[in-house]
N, C-alpha and C positions, 0 to 999 in steps of 0.2 A: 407405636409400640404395642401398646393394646390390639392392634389390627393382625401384626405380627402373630403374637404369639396367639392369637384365636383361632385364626386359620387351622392350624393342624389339628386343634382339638374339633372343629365343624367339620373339615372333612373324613376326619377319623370315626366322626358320629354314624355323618351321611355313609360313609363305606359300610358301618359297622349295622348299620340299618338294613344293609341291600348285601349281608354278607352270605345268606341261601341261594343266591343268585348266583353268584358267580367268586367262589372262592381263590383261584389264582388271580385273578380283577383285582379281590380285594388287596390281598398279600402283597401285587406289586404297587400298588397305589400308594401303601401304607409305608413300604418299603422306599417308594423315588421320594416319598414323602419327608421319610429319614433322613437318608442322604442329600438334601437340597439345603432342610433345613438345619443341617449340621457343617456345611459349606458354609452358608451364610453367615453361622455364629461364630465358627472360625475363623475369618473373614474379619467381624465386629471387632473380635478380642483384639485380632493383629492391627487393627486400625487404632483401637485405643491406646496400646501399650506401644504402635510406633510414632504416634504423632506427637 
């Protein structure tokens, strides 16, 4: 669980680190990032509330 929810914040780091770089990079990184991690969660809740 721990591992889960660290992720987005390390690589939202490491984006936000190398964010002079390369701007649209970052945005969509941050962006696929969102939406994965908001599948997933949605995903969780339905598992819980249908088993």
């Amino acid at each position: 669980m721990a591992v889960k929810l660290l992720l987005p914040f390390i690589l939202g780091f490491v984006l936000w680190r190398i964010r002079n770089r390369s701007l649209k990079f970052v945005t969509c990184s941050l962006g696929l990032l969102l939406i994965v991690h908001s599948v997933v969660m949605i995903f969780h809740v339905y598992w819980i509330f249908n088993s």
